[in-house]
PAPALO-736734 format. One record per residue: y, z, x of N, C-alpha, C, CB in turn; residue number from 1. Coordinates in nm, 4 decimals. Glycine has a CB too. Layout:
# PAPALO-736734
Y	Z	X	Y	Z	X	Y	Z	X	Y	Z	X	NUM
...
***
This chain:
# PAPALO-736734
-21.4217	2.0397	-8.7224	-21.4786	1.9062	-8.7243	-21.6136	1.9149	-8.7964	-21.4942	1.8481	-8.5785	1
-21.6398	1.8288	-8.8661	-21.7664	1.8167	-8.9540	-21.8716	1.7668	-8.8680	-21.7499	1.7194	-9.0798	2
-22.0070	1.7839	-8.9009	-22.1449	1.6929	-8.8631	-22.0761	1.5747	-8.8712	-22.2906	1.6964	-8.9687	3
-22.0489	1.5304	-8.9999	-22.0464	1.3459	-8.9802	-21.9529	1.3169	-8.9127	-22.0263	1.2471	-9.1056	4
-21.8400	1.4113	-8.8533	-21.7303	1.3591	-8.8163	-21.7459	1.3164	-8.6289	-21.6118	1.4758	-8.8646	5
-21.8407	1.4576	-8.5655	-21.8639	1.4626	-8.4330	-22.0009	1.3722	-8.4104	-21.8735	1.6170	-8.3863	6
-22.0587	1.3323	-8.5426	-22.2019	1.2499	-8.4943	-22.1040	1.0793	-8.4993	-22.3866	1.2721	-8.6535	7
-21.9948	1.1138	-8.5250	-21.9453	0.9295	-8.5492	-21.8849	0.9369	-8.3999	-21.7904	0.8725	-8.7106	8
-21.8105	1.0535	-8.3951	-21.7357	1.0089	-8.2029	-21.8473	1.0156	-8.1202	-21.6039	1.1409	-8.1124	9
-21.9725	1.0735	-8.1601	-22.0543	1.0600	-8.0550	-22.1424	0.9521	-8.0511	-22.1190	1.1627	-8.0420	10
-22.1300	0.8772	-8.1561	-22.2181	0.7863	-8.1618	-22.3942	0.8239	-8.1756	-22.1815	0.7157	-8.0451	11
-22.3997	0.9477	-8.2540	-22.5509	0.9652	-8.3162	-22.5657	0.9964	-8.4443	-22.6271	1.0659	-8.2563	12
-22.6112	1.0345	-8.5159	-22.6906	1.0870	-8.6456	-22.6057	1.2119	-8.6932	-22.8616	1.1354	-8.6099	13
-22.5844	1.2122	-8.7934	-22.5335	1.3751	-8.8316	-22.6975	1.4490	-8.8243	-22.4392	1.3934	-9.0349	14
-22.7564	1.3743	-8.8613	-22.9561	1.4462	-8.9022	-22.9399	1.5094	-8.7350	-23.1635	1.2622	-8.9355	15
-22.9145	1.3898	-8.6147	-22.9037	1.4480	-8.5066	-22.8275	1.5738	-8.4898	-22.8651	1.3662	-8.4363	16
-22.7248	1.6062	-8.5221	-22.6183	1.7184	-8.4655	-22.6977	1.8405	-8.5891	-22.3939	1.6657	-8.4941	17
-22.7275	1.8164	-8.6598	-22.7956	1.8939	-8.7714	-22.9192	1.9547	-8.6796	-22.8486	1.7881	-8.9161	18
-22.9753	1.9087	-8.6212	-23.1257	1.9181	-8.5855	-23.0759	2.0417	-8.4352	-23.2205	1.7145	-8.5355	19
-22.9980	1.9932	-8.3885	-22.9878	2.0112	-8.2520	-22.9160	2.1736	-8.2963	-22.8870	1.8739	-8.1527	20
-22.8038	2.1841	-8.3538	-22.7162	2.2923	-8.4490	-22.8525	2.4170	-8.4489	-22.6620	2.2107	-8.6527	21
-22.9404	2.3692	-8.5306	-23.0849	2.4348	-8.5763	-23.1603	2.4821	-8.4668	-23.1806	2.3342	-8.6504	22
-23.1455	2.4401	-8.3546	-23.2650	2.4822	-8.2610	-23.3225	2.3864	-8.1714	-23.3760	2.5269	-8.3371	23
-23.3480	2.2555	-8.2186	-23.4303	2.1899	-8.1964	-23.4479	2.1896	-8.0257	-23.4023	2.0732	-8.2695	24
-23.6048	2.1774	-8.0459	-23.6142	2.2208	-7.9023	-23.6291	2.1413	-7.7916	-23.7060	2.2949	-7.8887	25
-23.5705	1.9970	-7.8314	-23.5923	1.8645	-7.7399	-23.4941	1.8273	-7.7448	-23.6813	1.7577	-7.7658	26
-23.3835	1.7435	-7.6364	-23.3107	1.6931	-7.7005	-23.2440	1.5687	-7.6243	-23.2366	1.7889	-7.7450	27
-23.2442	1.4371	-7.6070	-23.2428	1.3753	-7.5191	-23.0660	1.3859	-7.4946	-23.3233	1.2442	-7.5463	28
-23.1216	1.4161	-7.2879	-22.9586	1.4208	-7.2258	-22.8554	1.3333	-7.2479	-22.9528	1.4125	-7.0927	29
-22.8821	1.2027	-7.2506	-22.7913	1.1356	-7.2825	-22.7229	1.1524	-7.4055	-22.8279	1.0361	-7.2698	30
-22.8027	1.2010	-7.5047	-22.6886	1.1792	-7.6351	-22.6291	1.3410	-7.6145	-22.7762	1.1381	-7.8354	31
-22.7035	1.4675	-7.5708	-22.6557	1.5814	-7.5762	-22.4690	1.5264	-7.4790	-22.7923	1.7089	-7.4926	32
-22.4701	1.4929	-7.3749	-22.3871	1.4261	-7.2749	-22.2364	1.3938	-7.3891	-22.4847	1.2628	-7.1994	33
-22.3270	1.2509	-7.4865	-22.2602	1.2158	-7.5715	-22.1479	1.3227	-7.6797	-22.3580	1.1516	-7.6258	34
-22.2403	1.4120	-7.7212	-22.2041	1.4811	-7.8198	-22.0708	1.5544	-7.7641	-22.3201	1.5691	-7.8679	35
-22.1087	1.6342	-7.6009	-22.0338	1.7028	-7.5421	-21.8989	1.6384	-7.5067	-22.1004	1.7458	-7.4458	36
-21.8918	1.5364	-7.4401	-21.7448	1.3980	-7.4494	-21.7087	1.4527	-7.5585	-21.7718	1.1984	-7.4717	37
-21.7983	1.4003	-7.6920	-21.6915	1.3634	-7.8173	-21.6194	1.4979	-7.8460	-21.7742	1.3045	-7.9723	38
-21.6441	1.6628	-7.8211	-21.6251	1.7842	-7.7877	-21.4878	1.8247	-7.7241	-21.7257	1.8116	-7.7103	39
-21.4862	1.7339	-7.6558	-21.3801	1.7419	-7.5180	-21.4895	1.8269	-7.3688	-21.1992	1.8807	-7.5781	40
-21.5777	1.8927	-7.3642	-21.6329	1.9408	-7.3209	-21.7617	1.8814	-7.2014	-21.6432	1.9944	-7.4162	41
-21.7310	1.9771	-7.0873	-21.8091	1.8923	-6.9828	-21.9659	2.0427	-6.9402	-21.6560	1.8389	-6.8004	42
-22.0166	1.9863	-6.8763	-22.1387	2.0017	-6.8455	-22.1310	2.0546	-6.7218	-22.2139	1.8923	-6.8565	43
-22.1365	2.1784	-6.6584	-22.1630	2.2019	-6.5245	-22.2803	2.2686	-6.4612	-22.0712	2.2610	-6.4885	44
-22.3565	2.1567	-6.3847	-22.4900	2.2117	-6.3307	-22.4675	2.2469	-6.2255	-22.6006	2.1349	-6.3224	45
-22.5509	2.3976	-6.2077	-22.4815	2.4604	-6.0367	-22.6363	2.5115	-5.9737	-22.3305	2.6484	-6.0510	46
-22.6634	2.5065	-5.8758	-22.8172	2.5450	-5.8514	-22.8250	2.7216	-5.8277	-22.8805	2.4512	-5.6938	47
-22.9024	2.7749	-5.8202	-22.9370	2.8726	-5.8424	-22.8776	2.9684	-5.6952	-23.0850	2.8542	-5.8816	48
-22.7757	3.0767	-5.7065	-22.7241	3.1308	-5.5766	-22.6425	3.0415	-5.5179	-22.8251	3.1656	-5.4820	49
-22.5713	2.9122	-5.5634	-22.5049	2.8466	-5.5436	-22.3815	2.8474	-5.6306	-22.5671	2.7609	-5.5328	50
-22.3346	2.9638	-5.7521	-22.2477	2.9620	-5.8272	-22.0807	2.9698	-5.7841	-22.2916	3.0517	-5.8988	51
-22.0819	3.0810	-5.6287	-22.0114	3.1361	-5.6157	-21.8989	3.0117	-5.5160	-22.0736	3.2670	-5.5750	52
-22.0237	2.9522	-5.4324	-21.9649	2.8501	-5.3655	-21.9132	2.7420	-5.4344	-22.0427	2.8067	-5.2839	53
-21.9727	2.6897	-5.5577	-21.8969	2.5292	-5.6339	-21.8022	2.6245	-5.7156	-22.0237	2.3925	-5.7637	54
-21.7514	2.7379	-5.7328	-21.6560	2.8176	-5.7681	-21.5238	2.7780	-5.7022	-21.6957	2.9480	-5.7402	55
-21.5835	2.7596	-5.5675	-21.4694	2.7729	-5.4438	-21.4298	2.6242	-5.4149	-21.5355	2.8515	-5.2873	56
-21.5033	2.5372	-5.4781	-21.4876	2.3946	-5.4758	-21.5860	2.3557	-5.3424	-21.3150	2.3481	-5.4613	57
-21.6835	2.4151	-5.2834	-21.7384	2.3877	-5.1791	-21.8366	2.2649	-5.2221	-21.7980	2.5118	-5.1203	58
-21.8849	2.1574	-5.1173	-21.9994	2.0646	-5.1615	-22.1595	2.0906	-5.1773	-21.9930	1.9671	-5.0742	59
-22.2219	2.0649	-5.2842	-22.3104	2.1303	-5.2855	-22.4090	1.9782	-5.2357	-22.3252	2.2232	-5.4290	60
-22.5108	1.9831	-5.1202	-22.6012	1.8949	-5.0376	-22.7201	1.8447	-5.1498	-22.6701	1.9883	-4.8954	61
-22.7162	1.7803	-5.2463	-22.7523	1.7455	-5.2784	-22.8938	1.6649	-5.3089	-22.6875	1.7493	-5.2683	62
-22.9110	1.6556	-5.1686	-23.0364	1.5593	-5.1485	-23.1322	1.6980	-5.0535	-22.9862	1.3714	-5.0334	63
-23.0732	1.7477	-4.9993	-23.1367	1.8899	-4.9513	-23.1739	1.9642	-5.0572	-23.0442	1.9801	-4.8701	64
-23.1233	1.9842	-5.1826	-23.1894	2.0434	-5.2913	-23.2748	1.9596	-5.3522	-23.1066	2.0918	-5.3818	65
-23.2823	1.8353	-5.3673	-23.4185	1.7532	-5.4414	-23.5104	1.7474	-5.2804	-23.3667	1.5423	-5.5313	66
-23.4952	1.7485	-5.2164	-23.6006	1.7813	-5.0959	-23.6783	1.8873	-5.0878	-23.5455	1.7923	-4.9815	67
-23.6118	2.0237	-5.1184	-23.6388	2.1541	-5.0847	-23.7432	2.1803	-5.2019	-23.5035	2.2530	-5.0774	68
-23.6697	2.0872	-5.3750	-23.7523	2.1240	-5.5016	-23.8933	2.0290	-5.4754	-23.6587	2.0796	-5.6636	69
-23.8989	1.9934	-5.4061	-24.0075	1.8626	-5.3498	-24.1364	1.9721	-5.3048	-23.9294	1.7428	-5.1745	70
-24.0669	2.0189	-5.1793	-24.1425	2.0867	-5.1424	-24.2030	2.2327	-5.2060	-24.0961	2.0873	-5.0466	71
-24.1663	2.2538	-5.2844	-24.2374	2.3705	-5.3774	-24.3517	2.3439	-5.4546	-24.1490	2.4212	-5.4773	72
***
């Protein structure tokens, strides 16, 4: 698949997929999100020592981890 071809299913810039390709060291989530869809490809965030359990399909507490990162 080409730049212009994955910046059209994703709905951004080829300059975008060009930039990002390169390094670039910012990159807003939503279109990265975007790019990854148009990919077929998904995104999995797992917290740290928590890999083994969302492995196992276990629930990860969610609001106990933005609490806990609160308190640091």
């Amino acid at each position: 698949m080409s730049q212009a071809e994955l910046a059209a299913r994703a709905g951004v810039s080829r300059k975008w997929i060009y930039e990002f390709e390169a390094g670039k060291p910012n990159a807003e989530v939503g279109l990265l999100l975007r790019v990854l869809d148009a990919l077929g490809l998904t995104l999995e965030v797992t917290p740290d020592g928590q890999a083994e359990a969302a492995s196992r399909g276990e629930a990860v507490d969610l609001d106990a981890l933005i609490d806990e990162h609160r308190r640091r």
